[in-house]
LOLOMI-66465 format. One record per residue (C-alpha): x, z, y. Coordinates in steps of 0.001 Angstrom, whole numbers, padded with zeros to 6 digits, always signed. Layout:
N
XZY/...
This chain:
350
-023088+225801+062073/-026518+225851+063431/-029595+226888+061709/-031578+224403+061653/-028441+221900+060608/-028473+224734+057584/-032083+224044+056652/-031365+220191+056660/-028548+220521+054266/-030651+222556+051919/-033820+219985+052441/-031553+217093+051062/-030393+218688+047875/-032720+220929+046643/-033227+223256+043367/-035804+220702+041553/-036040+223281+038326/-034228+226025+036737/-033224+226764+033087/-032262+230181+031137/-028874+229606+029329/-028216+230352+025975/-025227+230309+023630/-025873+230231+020016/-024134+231980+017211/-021072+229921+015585/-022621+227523+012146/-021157+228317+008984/-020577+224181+008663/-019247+221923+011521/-021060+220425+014222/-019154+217460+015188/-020251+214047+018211/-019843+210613+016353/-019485+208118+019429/-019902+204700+018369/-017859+202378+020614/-018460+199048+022310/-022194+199687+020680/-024961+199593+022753/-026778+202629+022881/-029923+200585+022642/-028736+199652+019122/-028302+203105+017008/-027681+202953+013758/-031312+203977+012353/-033832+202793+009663/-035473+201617+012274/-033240+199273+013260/-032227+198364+009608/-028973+198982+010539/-029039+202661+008207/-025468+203826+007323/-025041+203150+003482/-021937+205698+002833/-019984+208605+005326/-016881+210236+003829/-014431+212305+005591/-010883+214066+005323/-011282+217394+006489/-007546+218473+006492/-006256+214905+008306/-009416+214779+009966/-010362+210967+009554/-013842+209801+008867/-015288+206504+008152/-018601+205191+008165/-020337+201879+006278/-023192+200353+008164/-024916+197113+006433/-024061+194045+007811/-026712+191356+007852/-025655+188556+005816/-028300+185994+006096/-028255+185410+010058/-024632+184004+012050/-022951+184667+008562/-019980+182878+006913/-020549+182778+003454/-017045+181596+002573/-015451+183631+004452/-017456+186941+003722/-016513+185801+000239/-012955+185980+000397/-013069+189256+002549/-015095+190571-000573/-012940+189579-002826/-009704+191117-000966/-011421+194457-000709/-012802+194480-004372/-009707+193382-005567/-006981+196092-004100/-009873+198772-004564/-009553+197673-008072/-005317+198446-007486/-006171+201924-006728/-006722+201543-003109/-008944+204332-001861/-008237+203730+002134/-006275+201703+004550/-004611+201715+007548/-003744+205079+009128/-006252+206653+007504/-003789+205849+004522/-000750+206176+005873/-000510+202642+005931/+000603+202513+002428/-000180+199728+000503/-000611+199944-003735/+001282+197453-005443/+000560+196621-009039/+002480+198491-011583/+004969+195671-014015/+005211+196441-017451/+008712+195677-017697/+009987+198903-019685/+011267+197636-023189/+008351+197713-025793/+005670+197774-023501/+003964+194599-024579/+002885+191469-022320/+002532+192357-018738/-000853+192504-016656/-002471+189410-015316/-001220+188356-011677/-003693+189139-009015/-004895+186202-006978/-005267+186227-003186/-008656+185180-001909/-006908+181490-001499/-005838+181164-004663/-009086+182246-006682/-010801+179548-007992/-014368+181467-008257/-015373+181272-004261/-016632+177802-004444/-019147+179518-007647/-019955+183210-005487/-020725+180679-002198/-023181+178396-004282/-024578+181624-005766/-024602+183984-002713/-026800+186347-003593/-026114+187143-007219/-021939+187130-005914/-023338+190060-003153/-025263+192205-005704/-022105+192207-008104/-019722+192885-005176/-017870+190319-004469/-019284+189864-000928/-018330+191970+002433/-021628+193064+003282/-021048+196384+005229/-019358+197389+008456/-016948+200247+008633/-016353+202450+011666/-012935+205106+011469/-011841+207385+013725/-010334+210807+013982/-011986+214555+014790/-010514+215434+018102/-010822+219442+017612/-011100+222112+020641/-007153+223694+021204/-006497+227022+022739/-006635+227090+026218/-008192+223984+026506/-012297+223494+027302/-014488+224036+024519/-017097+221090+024423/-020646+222043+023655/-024282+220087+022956/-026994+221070+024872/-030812+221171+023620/-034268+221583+025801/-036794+223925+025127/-039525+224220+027955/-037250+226290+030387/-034341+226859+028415/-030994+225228+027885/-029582+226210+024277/-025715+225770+023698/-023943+225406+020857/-020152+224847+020377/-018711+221834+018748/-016615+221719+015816/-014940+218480+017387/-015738+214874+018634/-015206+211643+016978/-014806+208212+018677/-015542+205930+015825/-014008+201605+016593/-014910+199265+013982/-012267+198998+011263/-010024+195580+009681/-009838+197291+006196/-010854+193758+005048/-007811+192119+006918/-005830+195193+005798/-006777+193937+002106/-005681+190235+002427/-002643+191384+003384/-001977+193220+000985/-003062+190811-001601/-000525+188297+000694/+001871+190722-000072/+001859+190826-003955/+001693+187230-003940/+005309+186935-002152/+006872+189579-004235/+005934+187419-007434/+007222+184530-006425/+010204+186808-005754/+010251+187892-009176/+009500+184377-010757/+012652+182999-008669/+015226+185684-009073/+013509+187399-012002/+011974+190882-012657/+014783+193416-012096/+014136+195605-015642/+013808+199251-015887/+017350+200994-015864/+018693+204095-016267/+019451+205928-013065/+022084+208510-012837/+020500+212009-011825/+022774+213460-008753/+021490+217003-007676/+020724+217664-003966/+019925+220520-001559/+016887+219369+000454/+016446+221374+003566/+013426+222072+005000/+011525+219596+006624/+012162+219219+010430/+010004+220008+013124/+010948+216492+015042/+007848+213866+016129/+009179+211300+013798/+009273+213984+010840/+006258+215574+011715/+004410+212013+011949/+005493+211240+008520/+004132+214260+006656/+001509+213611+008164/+001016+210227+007218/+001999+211370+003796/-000479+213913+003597/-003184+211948+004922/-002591+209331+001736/-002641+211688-000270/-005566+213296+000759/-009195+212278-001385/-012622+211321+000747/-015386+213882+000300/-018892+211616+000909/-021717+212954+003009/-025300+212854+002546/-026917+210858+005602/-030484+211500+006884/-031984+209064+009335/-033273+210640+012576/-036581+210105+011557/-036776+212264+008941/-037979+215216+008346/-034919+216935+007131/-033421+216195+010497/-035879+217750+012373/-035699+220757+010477/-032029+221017+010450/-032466+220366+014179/-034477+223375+015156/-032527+225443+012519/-029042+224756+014129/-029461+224196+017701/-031424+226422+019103/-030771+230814+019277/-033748+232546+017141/-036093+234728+019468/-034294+233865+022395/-036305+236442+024286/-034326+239476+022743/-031173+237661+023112/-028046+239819+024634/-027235+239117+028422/-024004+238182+029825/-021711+239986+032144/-018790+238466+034542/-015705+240023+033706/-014590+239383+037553/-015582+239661+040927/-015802+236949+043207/-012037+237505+044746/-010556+237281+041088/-012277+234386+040302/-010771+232423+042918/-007180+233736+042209/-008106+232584+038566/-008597+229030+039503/-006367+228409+042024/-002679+226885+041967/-000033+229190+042921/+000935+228340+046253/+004477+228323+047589/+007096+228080+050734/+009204+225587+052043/+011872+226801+050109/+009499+226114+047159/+009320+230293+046402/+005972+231574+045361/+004927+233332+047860/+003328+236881+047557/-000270+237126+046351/-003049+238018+049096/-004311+241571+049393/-007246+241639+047695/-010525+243090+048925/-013069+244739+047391/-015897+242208+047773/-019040+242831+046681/-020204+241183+043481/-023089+238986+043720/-026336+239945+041674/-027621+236783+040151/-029839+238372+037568/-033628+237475+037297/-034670+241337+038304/-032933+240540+041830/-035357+237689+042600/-038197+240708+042325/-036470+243225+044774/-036354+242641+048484/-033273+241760+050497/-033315+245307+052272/-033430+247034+049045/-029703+245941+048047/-027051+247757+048912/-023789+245942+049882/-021788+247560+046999/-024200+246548+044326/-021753+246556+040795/-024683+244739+038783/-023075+241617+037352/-026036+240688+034698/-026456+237211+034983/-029776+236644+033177/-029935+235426+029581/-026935+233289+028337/
């Protein structure tokens, strides 16, 4: 190629700054990317924009987490119908229902029948949001029914860590300081969709309203002894049905832990910014070395290739190349200074 076509190449895309790299030492807690969905990124979820998350809980082992962001009930709001997804929620949480959907197992608590022989009078039915007679009284007195509950007035978002696997890419957040580029690695990334647990709840409540008119038809099957047959259970199998369904069981089982939530704007999350994302005296940071020369870092990357008869065919000789010196002390030295078998491999600070 000619020269000059050289030097109009390099004109059109040229090196408009240049950054020292650093890598910061692994955080004792997790550093994890909550990506909020189908929400504009114009819109975070800030004081600011009175839009503040009011609860985040996770499940570290099944690696769901939720968040509650307050929904503004007095603008394009449904009263009756915000009423009756209350209700639904308040009620089953009231069942024992601590989750719902997947992040459940998508099991459902049913209320328990005292139908053993002594136990006394059994518990009051519980009324779906149709049946309750109170919504006409929580809609006519909307905001005392919100500040005893029995209003949906937060939005939740769910999703589930996706964590790094071996021999997979490690994702990493960069941070700017002047002329440096600090990474540090991520404990996972979460892609958070706005969650039916209200929906989930009416159903549920539908639910136990069909299995007691069941009972009051046919009757309440009573408590009977069960004969007790021993069994060898074998270990559990390693299929993805089985393996889906421990996990499903495990994740029910499994109790939130709640975080503490700082807005952006605070001072706390500045701190805890600077503290966590950026290496300590950088300057007197250790430098990084390539492992390979230029030659093995193409055979690295590349696809095996193969014959006709689809047989790999033999690997290329390789040569002895000369490693390139990109560290900042070459920039200093003069082209006829460097000698073609130059071993330096420091690539500046990292």
């Amino acid at each position: 190629m000619p020269a000059a076509a050289i030097v109009t190449i390099e004109d059109d895309d040229p090196v408009v700054s240049e950054y020292d790299v650093f890598i910061t030492p692994d955080l004792e807690q997790q550093l994890y990317i909550l990506q909020y969905m189908n929400r504009p990124p114009e819109q975070p979820f800030t004081e600011a924009m009175r839009s503040r998350p009011s609860e985040v809980r996770i499940k570290e082992e099944s690696g769901f987490i939720e968040v509650d962001v307050p929904l503004n009930i007095h603008q394009n709001y449904n009263r009756r119908t915000g009423v009756k997804w209350g209700e639904a929620v308040r009620k089953t949480k009231g069942l024992g229902q601590k989750a719902y959907g997947i992040a459940a197992g998508f099991e459902k608590v049913m209320p328990r029948a005292n139908n053993r022989p002594g136990a006394g009078s059994e518990a009051p039915p519980v009324q779906t949001a149709d049946e309750d007679d109170n919504i006409d009284e929580y809609v006519a007195n909307f905001e005392d029914a919100n500040e005893k509950g029995h209003v949906l007035n937060t939005q939740t978002w769910g999703g589930q860590i996706i964590k790094g696997e071996t021999g997979k890419p490690n994702y990493m957040v960069g941070t700017f300081k002047e002329n440096e580029l600090h990474l540090t690695k991520l404990g996972g990334i979460v892609q958070l969709r706005t969650q039916f647990n209200h929906l989930n709840a009416v159903e549920q409540l539908d639910v136990i309203r069909r299995k007691r008119e069941k009972e009051s038809q046919e009757g309440a099957k009573p408590a009977e002894p069960r004969a007790f047959l021993p069994t060898v259970k074998r270990n559990a199998g390693d299929t993805s049905a089985e393996v889906t369904q421990q996990f499903m069981k495990a994740a029910s089982a499994e109790k939130w832990s709640k975080l503490r939530f700082y807005d952006e704007d605070l001072d706390t999350s500045f701190g805890a910014y600077e503290d966590r994302l950026f290496l300590k005296d950088a300057p007197q940071a250790a430098k990084l070395h390539a492992s390979m020369n230029n030659a093995q870092f193409l055979d690295a990357i590349s696809a095996p290739s193969t014959d006709k008869h689809g047989k790999k065919k033999p690997a290329p000789k390789r040569h002895n190349h000369p490693v390139i010196d990109i560290s900042d002390s070459s920039d200093d030295e003069p082209a006829s200074n460097k000698s073609e078998s130059q071993k330096d491999t420091t690539q500046g600070p990292s």
